[in-house]
C-alpha positions as CSV (number, residue, x, y, z in Angstrom):
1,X,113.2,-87.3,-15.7
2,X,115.9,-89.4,-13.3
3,X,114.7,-91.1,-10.8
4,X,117.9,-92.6,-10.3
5,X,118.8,-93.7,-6.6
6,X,114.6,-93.0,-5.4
7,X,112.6,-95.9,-4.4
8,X,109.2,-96.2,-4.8
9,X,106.6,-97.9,-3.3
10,X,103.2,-98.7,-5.2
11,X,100.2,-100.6,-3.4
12,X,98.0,-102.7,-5.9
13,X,101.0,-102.6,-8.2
14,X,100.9,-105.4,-10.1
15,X,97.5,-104.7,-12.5
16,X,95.9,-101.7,-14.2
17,X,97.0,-98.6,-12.6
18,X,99.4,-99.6,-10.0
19,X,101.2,-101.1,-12.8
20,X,101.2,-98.6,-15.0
21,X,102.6,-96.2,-12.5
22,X,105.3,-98.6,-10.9
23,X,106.7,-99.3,-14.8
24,X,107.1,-95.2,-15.5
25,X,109.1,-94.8,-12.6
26,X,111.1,-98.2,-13.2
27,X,111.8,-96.7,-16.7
28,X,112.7,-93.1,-15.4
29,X,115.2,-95.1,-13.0
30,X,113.5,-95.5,-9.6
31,X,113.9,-99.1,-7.8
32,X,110.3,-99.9,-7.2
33,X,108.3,-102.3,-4.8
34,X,105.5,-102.9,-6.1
35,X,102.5,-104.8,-3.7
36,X,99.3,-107.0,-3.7
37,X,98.1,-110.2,-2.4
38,X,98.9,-112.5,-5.4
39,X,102.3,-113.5,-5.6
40,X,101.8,-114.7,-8.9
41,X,100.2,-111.6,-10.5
42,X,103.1,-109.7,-9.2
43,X,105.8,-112.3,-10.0
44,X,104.3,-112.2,-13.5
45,X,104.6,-107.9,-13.4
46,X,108.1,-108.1,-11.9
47,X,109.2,-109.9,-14.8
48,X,108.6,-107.5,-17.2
49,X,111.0,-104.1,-15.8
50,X,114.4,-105.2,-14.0
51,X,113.7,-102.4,-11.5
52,X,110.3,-103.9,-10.1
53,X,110.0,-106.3,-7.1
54,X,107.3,-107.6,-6.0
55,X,106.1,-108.1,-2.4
56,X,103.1,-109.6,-0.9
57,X,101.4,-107.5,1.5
58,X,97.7,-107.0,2.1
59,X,96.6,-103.2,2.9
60,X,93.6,-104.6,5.3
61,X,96.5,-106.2,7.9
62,X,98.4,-103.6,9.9
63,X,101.2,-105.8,10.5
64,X,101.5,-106.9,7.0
65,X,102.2,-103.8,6.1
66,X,104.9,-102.7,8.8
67,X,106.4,-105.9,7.8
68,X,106.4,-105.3,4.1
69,X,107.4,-101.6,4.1
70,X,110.3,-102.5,6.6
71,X,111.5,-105.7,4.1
72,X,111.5,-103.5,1.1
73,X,113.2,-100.7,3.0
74,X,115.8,-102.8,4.1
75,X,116.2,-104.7,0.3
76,X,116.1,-101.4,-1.4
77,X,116.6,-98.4,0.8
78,X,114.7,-95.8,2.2
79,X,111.2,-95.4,0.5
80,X,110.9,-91.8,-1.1
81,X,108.0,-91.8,-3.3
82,X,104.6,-93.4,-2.0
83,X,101.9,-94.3,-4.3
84,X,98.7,-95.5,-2.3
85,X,96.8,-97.2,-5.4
86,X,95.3,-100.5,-4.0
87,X,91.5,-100.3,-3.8
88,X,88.1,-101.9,-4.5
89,X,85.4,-100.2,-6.4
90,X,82.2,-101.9,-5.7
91,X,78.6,-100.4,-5.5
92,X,75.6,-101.0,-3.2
93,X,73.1,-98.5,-2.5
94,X,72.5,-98.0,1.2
95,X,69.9,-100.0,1.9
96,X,71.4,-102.9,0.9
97,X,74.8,-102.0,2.7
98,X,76.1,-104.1,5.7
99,X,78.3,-103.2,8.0
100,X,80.8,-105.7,6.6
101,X,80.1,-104.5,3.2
102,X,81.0,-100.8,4.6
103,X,83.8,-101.9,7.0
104,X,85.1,-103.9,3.8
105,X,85.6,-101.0,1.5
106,X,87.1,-98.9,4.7
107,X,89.2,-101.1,5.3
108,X,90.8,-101.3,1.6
109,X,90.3,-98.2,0.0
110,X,90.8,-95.7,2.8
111,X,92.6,-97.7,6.0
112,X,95.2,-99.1,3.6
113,X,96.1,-96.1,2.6
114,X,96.8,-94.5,5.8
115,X,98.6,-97.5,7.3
116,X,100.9,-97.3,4.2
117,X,101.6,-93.5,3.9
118,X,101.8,-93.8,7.6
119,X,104.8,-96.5,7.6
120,X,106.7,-94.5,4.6
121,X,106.6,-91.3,6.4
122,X,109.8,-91.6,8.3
123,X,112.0,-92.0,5.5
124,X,110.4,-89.2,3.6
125,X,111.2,-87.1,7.1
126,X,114.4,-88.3,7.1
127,X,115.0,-87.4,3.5
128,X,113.4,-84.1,3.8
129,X,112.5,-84.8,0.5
130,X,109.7,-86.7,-0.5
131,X,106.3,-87.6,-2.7
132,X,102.7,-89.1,-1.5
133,X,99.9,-89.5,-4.1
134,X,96.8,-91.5,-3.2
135,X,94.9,-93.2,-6.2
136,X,91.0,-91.4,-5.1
137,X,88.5,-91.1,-7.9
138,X,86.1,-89.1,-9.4
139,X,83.8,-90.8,-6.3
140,X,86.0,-88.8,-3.9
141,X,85.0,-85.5,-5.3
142,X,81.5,-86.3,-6.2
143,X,79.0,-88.9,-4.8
144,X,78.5,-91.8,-7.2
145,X,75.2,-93.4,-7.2
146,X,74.6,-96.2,-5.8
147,X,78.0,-96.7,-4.5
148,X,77.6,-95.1,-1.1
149,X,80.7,-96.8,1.0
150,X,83.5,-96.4,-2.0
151,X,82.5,-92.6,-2.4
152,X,82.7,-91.7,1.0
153,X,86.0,-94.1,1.1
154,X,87.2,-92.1,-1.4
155,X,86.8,-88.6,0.3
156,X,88.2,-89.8,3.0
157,X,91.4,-90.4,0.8
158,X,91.3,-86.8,-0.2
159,X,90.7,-85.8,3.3
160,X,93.7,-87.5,4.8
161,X,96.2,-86.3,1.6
162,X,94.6,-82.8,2.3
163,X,95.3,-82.7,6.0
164,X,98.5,-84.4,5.5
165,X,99.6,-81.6,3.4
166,X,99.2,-78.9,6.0
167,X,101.5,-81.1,8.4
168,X,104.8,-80.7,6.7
169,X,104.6,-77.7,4.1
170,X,107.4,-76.3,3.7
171,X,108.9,-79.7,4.4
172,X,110.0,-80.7,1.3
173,X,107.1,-83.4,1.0
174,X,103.9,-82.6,-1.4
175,X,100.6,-85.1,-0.7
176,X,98.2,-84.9,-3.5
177,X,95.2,-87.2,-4.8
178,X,94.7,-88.6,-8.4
179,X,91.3,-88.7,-9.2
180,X,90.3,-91.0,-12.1
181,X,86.9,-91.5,-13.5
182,X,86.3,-94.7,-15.3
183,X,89.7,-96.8,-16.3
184,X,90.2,-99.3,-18.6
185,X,91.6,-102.4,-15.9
186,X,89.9,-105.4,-14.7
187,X,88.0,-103.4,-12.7
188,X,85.7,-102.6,-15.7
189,X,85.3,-106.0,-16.9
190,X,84.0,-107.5,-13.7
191,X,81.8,-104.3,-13.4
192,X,80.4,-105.2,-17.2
193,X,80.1,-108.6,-16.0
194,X,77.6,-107.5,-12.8
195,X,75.6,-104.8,-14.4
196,X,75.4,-107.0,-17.8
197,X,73.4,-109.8,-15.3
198,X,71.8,-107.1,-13.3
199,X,70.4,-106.0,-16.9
200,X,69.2,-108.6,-18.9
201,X,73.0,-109.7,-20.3
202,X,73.8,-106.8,-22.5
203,X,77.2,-106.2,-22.1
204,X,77.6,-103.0,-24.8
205,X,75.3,-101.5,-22.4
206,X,76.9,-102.2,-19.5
207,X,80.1,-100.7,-20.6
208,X,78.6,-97.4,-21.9
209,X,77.4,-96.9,-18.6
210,X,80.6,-96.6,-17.0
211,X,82.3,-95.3,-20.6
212,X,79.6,-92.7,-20.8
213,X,80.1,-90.7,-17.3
214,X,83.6,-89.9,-18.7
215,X,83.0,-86.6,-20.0
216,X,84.9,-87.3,-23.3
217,X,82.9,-90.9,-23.7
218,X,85.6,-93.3,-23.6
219,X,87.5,-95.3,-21.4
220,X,90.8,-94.0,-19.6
221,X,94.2,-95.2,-20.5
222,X,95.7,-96.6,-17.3
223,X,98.7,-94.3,-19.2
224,X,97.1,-91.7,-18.9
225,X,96.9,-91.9,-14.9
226,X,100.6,-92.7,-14.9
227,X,101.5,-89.5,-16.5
228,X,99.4,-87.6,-13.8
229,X,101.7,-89.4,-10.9
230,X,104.9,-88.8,-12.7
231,X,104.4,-85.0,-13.1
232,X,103.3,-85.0,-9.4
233,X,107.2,-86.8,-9.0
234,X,108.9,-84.9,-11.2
235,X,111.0,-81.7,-11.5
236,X,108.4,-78.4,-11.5
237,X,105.8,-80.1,-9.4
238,X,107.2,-78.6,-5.6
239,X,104.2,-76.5,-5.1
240,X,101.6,-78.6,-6.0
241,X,100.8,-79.7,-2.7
242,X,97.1,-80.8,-1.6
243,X,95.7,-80.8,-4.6
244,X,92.8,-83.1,-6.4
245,X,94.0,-83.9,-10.1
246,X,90.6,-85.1,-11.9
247,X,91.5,-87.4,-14.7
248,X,87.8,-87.4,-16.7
249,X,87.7,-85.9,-19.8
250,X,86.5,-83.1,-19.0
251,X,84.7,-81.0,-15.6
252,X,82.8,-83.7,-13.4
């Protein structure tokens, strides 16, 4: 694959998944920006593929991002390939939900992602060529419990990328959602961390509980994700369009 002369944009690039995805498309040629709110977590990333760029930009701040998507249009040309990754995955059943809480993970895991695909759009439409792919999760096709306000975050995502779809087929722009179960990022060890203290300390258990909903009982290469998103940007993939690709081990 060349992605030679394409530049891609990647929220929550510069850990875990976001990462992963920003370096195979760096490696297949595409100048990528990749985002966060750390400058030095992304400095550190940047450093390691001559073709990523880091930008500060936080997906909870409308402006931030107009600001950021128009800086990294204007430093590396018209954005092509959107990849909507940044999110937070914490649980809370419902009773114990605030608003805050709830407006919290909105704001991160399903507002960012709009704001962003929204301020890509136009160079996509001015391209008539481009690629969209929102980072779900397995919580986006089934209801996770415990974790009310990031499952219904996370059908939202799929409900957006879905409708978004039916707005410009035959455009020469697919949307489509990845939909990971459980990953092995950070995101595990500060979950082990919480259910280990919720539990009595026992980490081992804490893991399997999260390793153990995968359907082939072990944790996700963030790899593994990235290989999803560059067949959704490659040659081949002009008709998938709308689609959910589950990334579990098996049927969830």
């Amino acid at each position: 694959m060349d992605l030679t002369g394409k530049h891609a944009l990647v929220t929550g690039g510069g850990t875990g998944i976001g990462l992963a995805i920003a370096t195979a498309l760096a490696e297949a040629g595409a100048e990528v920006t990749i985002t966060g709110r750390r400058a030095d977590v992304l400095d550190e990333a940047a450093a390691t593929h001559p073709r990523l760029h880091g930008a500060v930009m936080d997906v909870t701040d409308e402006s931030a991002i107009r600001d950021g998507v128009a800086a990294a249009r204007d430093a590396r040309g018209p954005i092509t390939i959107c990849v909507a990754n940044a999110g937070v995955a914490t649980g809370r059943k419902l009773s114990r939900t605030s608003y805050d809480f709830w407006r919290q993970i909105m704001q991160v895991n399903l507002d960012g992602v709009f704001l962003t695909v929204r301020e890509c759009l136009p160079d996509m439409e001015g391209a008539d060529w481009g690629r969209v792919i929102a980072i779900s999760s397995i919580a986006g096709v089934k209801g996770l419990k415990g974790a009310g306000a990031y499952s219904a975050s996370k059908h939202g995502v799929i409900g957006l990328i879905r409708s978004l779809s039916e707005d410009y087929l035959g455009a020469g722009l697919t949307f489509n959602a990845i939909c990971p179960a459980y990953v092995d990022t950070d995101i595990i060890t500060r979950n082990v961390d919480a259910i280990s203290e919720k539990i009595g300390g026992d980490r081992e258990a804490a893991l399997a509980m999260m390793r153990d909903v995968n359907k082939h009982k072990r944790l996700i290469k963030p790899e593994e994700v990235a290989a999803a998103a560059m067949w959704l940007v490659g040659p081949g993939s002009e008709s998938v369009n709308g689609q959910t690709i589950e990334i579990a081990g098996g049927q969830m």
